[in-house]
DRENMIVEX-101048 format. One record per atom (N, C-alpha, C): x, y, z; residue number from 1; atom name. Coordinates in steps of 0.02 Angstrom, whole numbers, plus 50000, padded with zeros to 5 digits. Atoms other than C-alpha are relative to their C-alpha. Layout:
N
x,y,z,n,atom
X,Y,Z,NUM,CA
...
//
This chain:
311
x,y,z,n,atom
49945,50042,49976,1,N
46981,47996,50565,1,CA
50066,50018,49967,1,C
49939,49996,50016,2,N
47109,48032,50449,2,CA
50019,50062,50000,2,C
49991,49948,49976,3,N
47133,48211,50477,3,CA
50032,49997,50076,3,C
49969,50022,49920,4,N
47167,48176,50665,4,CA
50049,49954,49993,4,C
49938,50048,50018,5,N
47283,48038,50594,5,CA
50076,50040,49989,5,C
49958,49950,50020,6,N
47383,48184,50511,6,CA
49999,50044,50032,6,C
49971,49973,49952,7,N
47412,48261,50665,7,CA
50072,50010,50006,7,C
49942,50019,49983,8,N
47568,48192,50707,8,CA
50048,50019,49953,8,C
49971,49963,50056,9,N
47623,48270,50537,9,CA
50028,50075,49987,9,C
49990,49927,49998,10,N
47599,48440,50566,10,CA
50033,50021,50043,10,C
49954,49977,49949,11,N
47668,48438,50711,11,CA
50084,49982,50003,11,C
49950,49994,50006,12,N
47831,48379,50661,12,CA
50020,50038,49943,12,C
49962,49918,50030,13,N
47827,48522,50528,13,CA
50012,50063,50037,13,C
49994,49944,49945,14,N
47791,48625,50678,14,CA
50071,49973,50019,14,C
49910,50022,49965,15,N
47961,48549,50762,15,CA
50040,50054,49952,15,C
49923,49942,50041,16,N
48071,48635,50608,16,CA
49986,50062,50001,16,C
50029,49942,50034,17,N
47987,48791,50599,17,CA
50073,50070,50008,17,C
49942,49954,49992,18,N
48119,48945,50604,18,CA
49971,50052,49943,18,C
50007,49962,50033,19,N
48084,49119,50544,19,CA
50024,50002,49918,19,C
49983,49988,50073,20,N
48178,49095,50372,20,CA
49942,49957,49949,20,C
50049,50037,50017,21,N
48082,48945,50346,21,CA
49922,50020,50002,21,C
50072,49968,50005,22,N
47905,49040,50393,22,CA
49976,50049,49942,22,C
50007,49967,50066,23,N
47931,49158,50282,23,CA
50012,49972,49929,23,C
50009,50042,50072,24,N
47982,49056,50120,24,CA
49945,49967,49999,24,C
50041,50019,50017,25,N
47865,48958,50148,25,CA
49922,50029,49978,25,C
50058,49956,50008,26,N
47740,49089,50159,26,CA
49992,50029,49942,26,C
49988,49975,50095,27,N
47809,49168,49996,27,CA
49970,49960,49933,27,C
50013,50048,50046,28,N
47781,48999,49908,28,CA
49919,49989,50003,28,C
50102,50013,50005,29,N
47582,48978,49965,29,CA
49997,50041,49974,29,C
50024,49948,50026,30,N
47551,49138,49888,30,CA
50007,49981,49905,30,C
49996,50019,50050,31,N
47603,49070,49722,31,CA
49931,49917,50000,31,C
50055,50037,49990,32,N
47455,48943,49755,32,CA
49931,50042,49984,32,C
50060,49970,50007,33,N
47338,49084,49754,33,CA
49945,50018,49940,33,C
50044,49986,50067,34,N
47176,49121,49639,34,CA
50042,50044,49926,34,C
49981,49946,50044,35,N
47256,49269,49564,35,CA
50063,49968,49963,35,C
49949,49985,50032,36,N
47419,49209,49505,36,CA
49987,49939,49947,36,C
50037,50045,50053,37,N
47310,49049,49436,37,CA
49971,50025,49940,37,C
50023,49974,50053,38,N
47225,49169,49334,38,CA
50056,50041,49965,38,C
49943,49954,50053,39,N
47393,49284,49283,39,CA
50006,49920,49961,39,C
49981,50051,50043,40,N
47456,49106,49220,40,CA
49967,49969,49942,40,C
50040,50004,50036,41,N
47304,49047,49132,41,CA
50008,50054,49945,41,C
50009,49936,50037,42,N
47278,49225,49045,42,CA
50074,49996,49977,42,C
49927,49995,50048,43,N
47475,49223,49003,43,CA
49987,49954,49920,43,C
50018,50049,50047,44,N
47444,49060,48903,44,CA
49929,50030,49926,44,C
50085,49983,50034,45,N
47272,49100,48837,45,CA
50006,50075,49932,45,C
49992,49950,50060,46,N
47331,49275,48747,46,CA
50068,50001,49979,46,C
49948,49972,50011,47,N
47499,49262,48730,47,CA
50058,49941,49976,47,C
49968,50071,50038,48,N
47559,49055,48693,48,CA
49977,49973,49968,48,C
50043,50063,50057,49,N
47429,48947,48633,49,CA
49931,49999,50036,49,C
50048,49994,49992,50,N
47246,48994,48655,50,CA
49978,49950,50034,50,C
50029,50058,49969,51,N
47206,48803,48692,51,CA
50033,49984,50061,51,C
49964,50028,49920,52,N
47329,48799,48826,52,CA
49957,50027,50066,52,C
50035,49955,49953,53,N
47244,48941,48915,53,CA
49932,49960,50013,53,C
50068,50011,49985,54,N
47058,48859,48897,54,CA
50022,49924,50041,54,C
49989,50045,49957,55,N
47141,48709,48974,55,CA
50012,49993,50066,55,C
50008,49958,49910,56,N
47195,48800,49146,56,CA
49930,49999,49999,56,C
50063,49962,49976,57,N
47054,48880,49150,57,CA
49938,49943,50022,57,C
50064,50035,49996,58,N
46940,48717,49117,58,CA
50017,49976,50083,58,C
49979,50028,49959,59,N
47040,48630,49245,59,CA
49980,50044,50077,59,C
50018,49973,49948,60,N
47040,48764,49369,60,CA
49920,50002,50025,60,C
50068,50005,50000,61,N
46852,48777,49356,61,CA
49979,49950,50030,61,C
50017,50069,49989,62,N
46817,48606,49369,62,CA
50010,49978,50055,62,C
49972,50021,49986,63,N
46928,48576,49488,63,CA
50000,50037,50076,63,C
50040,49953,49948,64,N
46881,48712,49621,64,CA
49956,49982,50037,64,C
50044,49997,49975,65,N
46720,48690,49621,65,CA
49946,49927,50010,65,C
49997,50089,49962,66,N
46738,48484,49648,66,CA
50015,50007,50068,66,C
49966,50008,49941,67,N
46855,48542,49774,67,CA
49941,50026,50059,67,C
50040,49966,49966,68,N
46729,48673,49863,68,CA
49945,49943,50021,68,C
50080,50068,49997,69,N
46577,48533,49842,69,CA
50018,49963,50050,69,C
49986,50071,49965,70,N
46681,48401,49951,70,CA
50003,50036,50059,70,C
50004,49974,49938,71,N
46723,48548,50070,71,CA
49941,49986,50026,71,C
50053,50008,49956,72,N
46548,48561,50117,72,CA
49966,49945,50017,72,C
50029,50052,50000,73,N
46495,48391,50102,73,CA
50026,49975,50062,73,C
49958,50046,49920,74,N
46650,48328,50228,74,CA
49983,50048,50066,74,C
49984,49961,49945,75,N
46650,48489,50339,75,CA
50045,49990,50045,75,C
49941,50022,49932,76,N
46831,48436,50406,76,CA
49998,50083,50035,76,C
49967,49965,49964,77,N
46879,48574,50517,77,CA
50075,50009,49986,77,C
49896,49995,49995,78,N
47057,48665,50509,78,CA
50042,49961,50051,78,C
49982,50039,49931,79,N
47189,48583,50606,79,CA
50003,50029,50069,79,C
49983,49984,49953,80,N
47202,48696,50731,80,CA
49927,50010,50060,80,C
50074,49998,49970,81,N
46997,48679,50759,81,CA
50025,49920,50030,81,C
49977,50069,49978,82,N
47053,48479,50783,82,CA
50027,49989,50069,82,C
49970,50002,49960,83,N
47163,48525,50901,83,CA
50034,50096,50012,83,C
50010,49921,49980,84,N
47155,48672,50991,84,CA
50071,50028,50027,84,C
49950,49984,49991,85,N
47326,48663,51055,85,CA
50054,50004,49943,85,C
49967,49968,50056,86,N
47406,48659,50887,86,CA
50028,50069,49971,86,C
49960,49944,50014,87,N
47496,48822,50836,87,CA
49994,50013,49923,87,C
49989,50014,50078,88,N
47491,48865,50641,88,CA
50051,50064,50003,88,C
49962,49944,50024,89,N
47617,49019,50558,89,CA
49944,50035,49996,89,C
50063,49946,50006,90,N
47483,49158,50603,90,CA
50010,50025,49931,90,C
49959,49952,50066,91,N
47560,49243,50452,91,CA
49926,49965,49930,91,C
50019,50038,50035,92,N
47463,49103,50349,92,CA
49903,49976,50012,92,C
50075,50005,49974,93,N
47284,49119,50437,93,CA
49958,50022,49973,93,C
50021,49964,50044,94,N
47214,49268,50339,94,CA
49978,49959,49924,94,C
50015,50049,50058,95,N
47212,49147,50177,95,CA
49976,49939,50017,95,C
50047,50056,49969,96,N
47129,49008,50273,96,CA
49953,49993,50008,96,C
50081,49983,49984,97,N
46952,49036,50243,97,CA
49966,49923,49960,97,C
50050,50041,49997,98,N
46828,48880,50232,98,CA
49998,49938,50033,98,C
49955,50034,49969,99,N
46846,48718,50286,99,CA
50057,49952,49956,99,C
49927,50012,50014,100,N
47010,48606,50293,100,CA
49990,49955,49920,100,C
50000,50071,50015,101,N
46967,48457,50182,101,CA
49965,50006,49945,101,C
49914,49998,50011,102,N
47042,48476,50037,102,CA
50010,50064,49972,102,C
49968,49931,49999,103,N
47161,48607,50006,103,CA
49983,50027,49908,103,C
50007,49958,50033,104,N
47109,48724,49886,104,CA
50057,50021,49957,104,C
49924,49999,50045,105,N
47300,48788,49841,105,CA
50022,49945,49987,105,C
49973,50044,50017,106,N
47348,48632,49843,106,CA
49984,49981,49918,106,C
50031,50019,50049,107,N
47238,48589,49702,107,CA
50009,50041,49941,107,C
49970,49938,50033,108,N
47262,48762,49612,108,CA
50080,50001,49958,108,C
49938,49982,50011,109,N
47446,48758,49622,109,CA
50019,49922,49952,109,C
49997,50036,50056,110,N
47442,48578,49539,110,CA
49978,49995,49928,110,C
50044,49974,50055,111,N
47313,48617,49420,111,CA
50051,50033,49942,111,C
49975,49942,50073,112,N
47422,48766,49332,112,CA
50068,49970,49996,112,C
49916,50045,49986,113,N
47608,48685,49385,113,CA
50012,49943,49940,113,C
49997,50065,50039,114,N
47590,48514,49298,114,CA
49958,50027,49956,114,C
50022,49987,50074,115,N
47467,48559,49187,115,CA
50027,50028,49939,115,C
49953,49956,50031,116,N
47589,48677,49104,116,CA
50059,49929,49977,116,C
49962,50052,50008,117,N
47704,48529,49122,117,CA
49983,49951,49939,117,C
50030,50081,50044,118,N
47580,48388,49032,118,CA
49988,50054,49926,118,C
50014,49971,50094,119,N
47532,48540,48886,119,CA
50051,50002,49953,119,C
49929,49978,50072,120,N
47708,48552,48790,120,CA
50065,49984,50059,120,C
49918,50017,49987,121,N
47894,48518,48826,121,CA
50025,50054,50005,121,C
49955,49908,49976,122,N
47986,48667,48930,122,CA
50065,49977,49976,122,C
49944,49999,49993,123,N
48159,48708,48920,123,CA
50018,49970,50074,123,C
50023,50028,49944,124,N
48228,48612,49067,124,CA
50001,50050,50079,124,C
50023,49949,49943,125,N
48252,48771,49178,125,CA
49923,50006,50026,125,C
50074,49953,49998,126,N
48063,48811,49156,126,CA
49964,49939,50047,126,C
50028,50066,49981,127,N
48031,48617,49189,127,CA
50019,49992,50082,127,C
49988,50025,49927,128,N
48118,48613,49350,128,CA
49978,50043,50048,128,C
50029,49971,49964,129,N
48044,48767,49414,129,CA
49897,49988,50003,129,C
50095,50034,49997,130,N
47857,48698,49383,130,CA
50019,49944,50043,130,C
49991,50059,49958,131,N
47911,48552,49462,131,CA
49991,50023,50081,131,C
50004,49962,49956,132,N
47969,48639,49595,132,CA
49936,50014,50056,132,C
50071,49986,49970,133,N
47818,48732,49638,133,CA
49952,49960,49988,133,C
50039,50029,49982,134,N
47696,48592,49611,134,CA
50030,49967,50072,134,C
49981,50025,49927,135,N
47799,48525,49758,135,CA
50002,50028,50067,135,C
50000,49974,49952,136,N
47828,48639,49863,136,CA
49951,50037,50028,136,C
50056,49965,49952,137,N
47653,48727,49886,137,CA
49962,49973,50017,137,C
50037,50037,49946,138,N
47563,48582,49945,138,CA
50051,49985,50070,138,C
49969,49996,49949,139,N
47706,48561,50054,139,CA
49992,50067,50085,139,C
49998,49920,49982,140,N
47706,48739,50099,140,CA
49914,50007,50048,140,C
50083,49998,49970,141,N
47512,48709,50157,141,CA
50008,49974,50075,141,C
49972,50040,49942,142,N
47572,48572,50300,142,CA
50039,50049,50034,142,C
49945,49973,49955,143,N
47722,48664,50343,143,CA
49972,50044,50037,143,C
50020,49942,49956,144,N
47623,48830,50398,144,CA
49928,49972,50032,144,C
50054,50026,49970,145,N
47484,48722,50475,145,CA
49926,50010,49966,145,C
50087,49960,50026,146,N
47330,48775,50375,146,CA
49962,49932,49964,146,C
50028,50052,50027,147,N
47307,48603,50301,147,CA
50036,49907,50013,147,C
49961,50076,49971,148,N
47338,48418,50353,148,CA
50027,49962,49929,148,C
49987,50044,50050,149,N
47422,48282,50250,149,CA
49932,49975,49940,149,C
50062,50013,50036,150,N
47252,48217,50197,150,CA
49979,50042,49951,150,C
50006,49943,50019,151,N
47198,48380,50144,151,CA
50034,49979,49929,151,C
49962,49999,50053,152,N
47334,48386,50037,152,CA
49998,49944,49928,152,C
50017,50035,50029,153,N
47339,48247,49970,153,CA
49967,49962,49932,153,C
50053,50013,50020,154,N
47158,48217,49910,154,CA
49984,50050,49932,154,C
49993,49951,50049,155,N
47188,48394,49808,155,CA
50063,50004,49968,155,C
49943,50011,50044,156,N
47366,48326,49731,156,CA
49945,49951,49953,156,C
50019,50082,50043,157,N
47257,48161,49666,157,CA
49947,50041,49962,157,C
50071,49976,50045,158,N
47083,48271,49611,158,CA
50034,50051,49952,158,C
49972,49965,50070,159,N
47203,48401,49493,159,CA
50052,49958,49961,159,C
49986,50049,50050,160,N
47290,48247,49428,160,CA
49968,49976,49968,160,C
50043,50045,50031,161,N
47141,48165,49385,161,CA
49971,50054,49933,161,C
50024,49958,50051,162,N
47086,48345,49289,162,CA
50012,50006,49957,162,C
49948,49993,50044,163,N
47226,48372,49208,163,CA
50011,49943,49935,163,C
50005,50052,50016,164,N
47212,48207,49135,164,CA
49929,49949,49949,164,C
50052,49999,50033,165,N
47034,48217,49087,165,CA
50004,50045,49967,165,C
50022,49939,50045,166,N
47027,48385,49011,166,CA
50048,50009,49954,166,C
49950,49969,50038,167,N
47186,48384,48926,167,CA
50001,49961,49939,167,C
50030,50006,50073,168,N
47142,48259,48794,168,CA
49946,50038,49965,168,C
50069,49957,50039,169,N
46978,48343,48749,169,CA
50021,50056,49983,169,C
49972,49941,50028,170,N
47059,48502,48737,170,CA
50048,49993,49948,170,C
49949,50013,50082,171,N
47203,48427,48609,171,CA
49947,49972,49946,171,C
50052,49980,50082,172,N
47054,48374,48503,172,CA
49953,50023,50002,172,C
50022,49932,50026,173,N
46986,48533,48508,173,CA
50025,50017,49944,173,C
49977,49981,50048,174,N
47092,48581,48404,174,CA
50024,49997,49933,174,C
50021,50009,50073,175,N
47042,48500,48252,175,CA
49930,49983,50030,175,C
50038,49992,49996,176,N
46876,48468,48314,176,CA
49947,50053,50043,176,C
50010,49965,49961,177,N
46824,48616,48417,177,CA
49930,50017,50013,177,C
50064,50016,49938,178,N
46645,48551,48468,178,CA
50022,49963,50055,178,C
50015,50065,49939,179,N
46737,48451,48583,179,CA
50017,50061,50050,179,C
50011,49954,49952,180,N
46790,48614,48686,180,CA
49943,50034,50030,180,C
50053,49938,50010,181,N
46626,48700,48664,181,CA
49954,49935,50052,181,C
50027,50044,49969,182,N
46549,48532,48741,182,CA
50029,49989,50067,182,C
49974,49985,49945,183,N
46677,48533,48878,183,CA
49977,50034,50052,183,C
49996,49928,49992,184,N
46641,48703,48929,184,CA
49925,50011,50009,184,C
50073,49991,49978,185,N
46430,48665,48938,185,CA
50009,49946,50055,185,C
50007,50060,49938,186,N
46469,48506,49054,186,CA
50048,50020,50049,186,C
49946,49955,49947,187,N
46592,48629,49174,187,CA
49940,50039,50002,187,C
50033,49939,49993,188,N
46456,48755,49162,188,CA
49942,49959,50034,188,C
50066,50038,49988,189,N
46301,48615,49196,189,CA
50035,49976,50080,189,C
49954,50049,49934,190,N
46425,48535,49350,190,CA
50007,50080,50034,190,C
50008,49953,49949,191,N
46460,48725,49423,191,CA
49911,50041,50024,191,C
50075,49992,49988,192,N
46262,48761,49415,192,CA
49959,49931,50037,192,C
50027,50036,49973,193,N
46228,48612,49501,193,CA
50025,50002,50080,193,C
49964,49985,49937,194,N
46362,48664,49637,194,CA
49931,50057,50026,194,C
50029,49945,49986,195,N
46263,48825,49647,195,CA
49929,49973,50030,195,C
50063,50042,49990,196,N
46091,48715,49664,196,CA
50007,49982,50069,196,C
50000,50039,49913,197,N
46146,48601,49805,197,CA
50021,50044,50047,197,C
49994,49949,49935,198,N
46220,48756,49914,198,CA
49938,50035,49991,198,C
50073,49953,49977,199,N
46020,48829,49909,199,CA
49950,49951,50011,199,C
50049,50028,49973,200,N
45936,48691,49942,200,CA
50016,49925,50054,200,C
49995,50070,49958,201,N
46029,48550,50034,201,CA
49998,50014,50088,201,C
50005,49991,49933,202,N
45990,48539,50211,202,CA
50060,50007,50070,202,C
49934,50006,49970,203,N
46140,48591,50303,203,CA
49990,50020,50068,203,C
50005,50015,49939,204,N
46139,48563,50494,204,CA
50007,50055,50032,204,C
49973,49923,49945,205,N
46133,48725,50621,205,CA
50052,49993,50025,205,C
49946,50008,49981,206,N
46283,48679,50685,206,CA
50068,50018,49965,206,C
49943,50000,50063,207,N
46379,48708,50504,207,CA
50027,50055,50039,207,C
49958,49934,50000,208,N
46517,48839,50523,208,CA
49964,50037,49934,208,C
50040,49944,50059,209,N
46416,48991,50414,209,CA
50043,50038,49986,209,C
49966,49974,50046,210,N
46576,49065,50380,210,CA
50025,49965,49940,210,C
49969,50078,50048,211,N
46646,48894,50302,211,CA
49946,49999,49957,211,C
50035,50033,50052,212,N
46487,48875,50217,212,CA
50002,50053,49942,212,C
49982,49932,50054,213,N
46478,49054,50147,213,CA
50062,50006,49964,213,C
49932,50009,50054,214,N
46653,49023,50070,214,CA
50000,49957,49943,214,C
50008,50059,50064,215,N
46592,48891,49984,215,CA
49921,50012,49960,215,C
50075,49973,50045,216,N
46430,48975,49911,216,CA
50046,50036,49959,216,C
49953,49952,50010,217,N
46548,49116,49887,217,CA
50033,49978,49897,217,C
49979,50040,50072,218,N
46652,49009,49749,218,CA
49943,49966,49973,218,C
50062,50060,50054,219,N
46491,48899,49679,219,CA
49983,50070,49968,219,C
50019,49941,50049,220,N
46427,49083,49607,220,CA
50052,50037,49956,220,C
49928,49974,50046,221,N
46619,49129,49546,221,CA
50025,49983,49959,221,C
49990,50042,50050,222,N
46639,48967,49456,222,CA
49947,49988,49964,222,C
50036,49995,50076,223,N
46484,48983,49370,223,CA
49997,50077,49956,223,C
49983,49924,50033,224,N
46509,49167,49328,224,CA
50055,49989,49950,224,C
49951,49973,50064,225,N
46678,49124,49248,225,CA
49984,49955,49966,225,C
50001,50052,50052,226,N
46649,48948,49160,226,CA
49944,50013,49945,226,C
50038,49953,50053,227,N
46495,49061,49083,227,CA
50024,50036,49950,227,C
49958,49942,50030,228,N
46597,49186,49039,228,CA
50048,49976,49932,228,C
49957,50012,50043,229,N
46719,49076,48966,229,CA
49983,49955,49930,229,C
50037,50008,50068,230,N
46598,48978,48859,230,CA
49983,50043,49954,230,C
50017,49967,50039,231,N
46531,49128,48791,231,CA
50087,50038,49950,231,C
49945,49977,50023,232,N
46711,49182,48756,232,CA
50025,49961,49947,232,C
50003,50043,50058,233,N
46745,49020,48654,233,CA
49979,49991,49933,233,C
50043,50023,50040,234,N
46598,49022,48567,234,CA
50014,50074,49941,234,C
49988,49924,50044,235,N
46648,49216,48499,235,CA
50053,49976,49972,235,C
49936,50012,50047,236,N
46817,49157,48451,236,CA
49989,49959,49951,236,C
50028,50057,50055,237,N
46767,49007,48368,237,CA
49952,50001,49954,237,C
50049,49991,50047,238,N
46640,49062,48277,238,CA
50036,50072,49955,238,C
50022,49951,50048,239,N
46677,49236,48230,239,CA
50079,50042,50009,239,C
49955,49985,49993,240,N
46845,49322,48312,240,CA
50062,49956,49980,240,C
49944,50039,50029,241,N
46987,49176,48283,241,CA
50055,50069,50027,241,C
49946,49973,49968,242,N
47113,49280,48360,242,CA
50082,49972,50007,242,C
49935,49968,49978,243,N
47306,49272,48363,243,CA
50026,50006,50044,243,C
49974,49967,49949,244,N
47411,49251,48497,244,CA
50072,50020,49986,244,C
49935,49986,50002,245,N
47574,49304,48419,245,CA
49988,50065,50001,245,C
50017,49929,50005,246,N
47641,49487,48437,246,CA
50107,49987,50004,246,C
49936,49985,49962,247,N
47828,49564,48466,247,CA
50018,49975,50074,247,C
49990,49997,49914,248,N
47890,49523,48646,248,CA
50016,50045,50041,248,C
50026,49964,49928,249,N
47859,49676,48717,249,CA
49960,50031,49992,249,C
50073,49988,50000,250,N
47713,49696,48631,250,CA
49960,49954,50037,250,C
50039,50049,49939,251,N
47668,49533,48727,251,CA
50014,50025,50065,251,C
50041,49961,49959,252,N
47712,49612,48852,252,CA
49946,50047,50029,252,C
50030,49957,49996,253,N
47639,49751,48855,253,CA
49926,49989,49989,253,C
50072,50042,50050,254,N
47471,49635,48787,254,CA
49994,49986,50071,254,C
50022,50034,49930,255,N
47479,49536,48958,255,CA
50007,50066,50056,255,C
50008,49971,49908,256,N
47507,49668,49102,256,CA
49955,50035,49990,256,C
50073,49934,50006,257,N
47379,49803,49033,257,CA
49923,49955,49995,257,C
50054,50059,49981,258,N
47250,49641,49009,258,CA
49983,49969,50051,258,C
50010,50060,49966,259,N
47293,49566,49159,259,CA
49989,50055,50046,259,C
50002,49953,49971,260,N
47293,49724,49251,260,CA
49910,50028,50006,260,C
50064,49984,49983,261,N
47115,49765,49193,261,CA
49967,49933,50012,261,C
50014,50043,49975,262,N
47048,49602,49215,262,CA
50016,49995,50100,262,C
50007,50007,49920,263,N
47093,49605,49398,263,CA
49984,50056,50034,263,C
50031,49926,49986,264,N
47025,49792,49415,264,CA
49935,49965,50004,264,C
50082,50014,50014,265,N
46852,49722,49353,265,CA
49994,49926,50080,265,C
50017,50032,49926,266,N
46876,49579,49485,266,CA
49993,50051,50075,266,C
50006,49988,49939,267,N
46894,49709,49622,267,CA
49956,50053,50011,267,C
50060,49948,49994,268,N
46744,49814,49572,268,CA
49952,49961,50064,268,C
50056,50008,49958,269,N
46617,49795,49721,269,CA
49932,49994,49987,269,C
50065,50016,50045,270,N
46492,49727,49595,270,CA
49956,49963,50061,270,C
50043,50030,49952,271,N
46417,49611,49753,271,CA
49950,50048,50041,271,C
50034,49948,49974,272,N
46371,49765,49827,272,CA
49952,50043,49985,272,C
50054,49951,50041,273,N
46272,49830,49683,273,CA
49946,49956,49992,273,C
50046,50057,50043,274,N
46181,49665,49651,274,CA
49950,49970,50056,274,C
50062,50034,49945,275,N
46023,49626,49754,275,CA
50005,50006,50053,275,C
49995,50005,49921,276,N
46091,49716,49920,276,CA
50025,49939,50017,276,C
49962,50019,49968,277,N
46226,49608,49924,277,CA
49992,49917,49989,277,C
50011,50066,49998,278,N
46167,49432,49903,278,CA
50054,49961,49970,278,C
49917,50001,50020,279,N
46292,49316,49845,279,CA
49997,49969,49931,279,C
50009,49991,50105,280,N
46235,49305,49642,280,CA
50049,50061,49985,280,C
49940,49974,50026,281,N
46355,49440,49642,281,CA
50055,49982,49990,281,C
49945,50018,50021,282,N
46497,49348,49644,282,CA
49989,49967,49955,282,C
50002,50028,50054,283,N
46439,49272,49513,283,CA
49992,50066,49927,283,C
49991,49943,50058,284,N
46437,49438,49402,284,CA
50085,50027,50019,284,C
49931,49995,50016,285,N
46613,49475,49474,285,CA
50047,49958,49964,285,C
49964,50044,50057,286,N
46686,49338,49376,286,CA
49967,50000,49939,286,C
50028,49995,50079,287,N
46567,49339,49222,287,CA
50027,50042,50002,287,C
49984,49952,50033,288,N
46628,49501,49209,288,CA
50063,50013,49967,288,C
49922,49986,50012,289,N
46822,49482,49233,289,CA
50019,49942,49950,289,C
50006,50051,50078,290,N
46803,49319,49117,290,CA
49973,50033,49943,290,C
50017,49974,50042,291,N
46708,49390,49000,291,CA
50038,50067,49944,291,C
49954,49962,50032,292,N
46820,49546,48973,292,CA
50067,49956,49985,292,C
49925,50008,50007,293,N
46993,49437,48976,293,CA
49971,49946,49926,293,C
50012,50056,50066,294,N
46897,49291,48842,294,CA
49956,50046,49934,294,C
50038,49988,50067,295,N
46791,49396,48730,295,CA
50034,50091,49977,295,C
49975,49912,50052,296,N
46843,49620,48744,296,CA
50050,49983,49984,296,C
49920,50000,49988,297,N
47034,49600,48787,297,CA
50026,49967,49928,297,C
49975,50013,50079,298,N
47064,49484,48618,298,CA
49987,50038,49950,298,C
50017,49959,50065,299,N
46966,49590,48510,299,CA
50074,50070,49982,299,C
49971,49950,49977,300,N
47122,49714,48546,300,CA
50072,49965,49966,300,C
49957,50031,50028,301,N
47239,49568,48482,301,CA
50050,50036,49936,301,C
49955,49985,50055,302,N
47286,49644,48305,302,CA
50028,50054,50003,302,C
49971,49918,50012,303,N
47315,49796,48372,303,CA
50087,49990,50016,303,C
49950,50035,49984,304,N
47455,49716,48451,304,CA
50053,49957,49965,304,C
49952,50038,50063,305,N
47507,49600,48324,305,CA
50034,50056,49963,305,C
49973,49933,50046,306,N
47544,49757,48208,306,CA
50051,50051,50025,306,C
49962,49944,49990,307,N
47652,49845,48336,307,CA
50068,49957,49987,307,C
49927,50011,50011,308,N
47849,49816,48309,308,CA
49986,49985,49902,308,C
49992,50016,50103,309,N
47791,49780,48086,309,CA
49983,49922,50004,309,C
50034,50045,50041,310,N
47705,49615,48123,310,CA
49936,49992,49969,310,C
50059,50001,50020,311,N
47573,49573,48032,311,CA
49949,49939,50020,311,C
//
């Protein structure tokens, strides 16, 4: 019902639409996407404040693969399945894979946006461009048709609620840092239970099997990385303790060559090597690209610290 309610929504974003407008807006969903969730995370994580980074990351995790779970549970349909005469910004179709209900970027782009916001006090440039973009890429979802008000919505309120849970536990981490390590098994026990109910719950012949496969897809990605990233914790905290200061263009130079292989190792065709394809590989493409960005990639830290004469 309420999807079909938020009809009448999209279609008066359809009314403004105008090439300048298709394209910005198109520019701005893309800043919604997995990848630039993980450049941001990984910025934080090696290069500001270690706990900031495991805080994305929990959030995103968490927060995914809540979102993915409700996809398959509701099975809304996109709007333009709703209504067949609807129109979306083709441009914006290609990144529209599962179903509508709720938006995925939406959730993403709040997740790292505000979260960044609620972890520390920006300068107010930095503040008004987070702002910003938590606003404008759920917007940005409506405007090019790929997701209804609802949609939206439902994934502004579920990465508020994350953000909100995980972000105390993660500030006392950091004088008690069983409470991360405990975090980080009840994200890992909650994405293995995702993984559970997509192999055995009885899902109707009728399901869309691409929609559902998108959402298996992520239940084996989010337990690959929230694995990954426990085990990454549990190395620092116990035995690495790592450093995220360096020069600033040794940080640079720390983040693009890290973030660079980290998203190499995501685009190895590990699914393809793993059981003829089944979809436990995507769950070794993220253990893997987690695993290298939380446990090799730091070990690499002092080399870094030491360039420009710090110590």
């Amino acid at each position: 019902m309420f999807p079909t309610l938020s009809m009448p929504v999209l279609y008066l974003f359809a009314s403004i639409r105008q090439p300048f407008l298709d394209t910005f807006f198109a520019t701005i969903t893309e800043l919604g996407e997995a990848t630039v969730f993980i450049a941001v995370a990984l910025l934080m994580l090696w290069c500001v404040d270690k706990y900031a980074g495991y805080f994305l990351m929990s959030t995103g995790l968490l927060g995914i693969t809540l979102n993915q779970w409700l996809k398959v549970l509701f099975r809304v349909p996109r709007p333009w399945v709703l209504d067949p005469e609807f129109k979306i910004v083709e441009k914006a179709r290609a990144g529209a894979e599962g179903y509508s209900f709720p938006s995925g970027h939406a959730q993403l782009s709040v997740g790292a946006y505000v979260g960044l916001l609620y972890w520390k006090r920006w300068r107010p440039a930095v503040r008004g461009l987070l702002i910003a973009l938590a606003v404008l890429i759920p917007i940005s979802r409506m405007y090019l048709g790929v997701h209804t008000p609802t949609d939206v919505l439902l994934s502004v309120l579920l990465a508020l609620a994350a953000i909100f849970v995980i972000g105390p536990i993660v500030r006392k981490a950091q004088q008690q840092p069983v409470f991360l390590t405990r975090l980080l098994v009840g994200i890992l026990v909650f994405c293995a239970g995702f993984v559970v109910f997509t192999a055995v719950f009885p899902f109707s012949p009728e399901t869309d099997s691409a929609a559902l496969n998108s959402a298996i897809k992520y239940a084996y990605r989010m337990l690959g990385g929230s694995l990954a990233l426990l085990f990454g914790w549990m190395w620092d905290s116990e035995y690495l303790h790592y450093e995220t200061k360096a020069v600033w263009w040794a940080q640079i130079l720390k983040f693009v060559l890290g973030l660079a292989l980290t998203l190499a190792i995501l685009k190895l065709p590990v699914k393809h090597f793993v059981l003829g394809g089944l979809p436990i590989g995507h769950f070794f493409e993220y253990f893997l690209a987690m695993g290298f960005a939380s446990i090799v990639w730091p070990m690499t830290f002092g080399f870094f610290s030491r360039l420009g004469g710090r110590k």
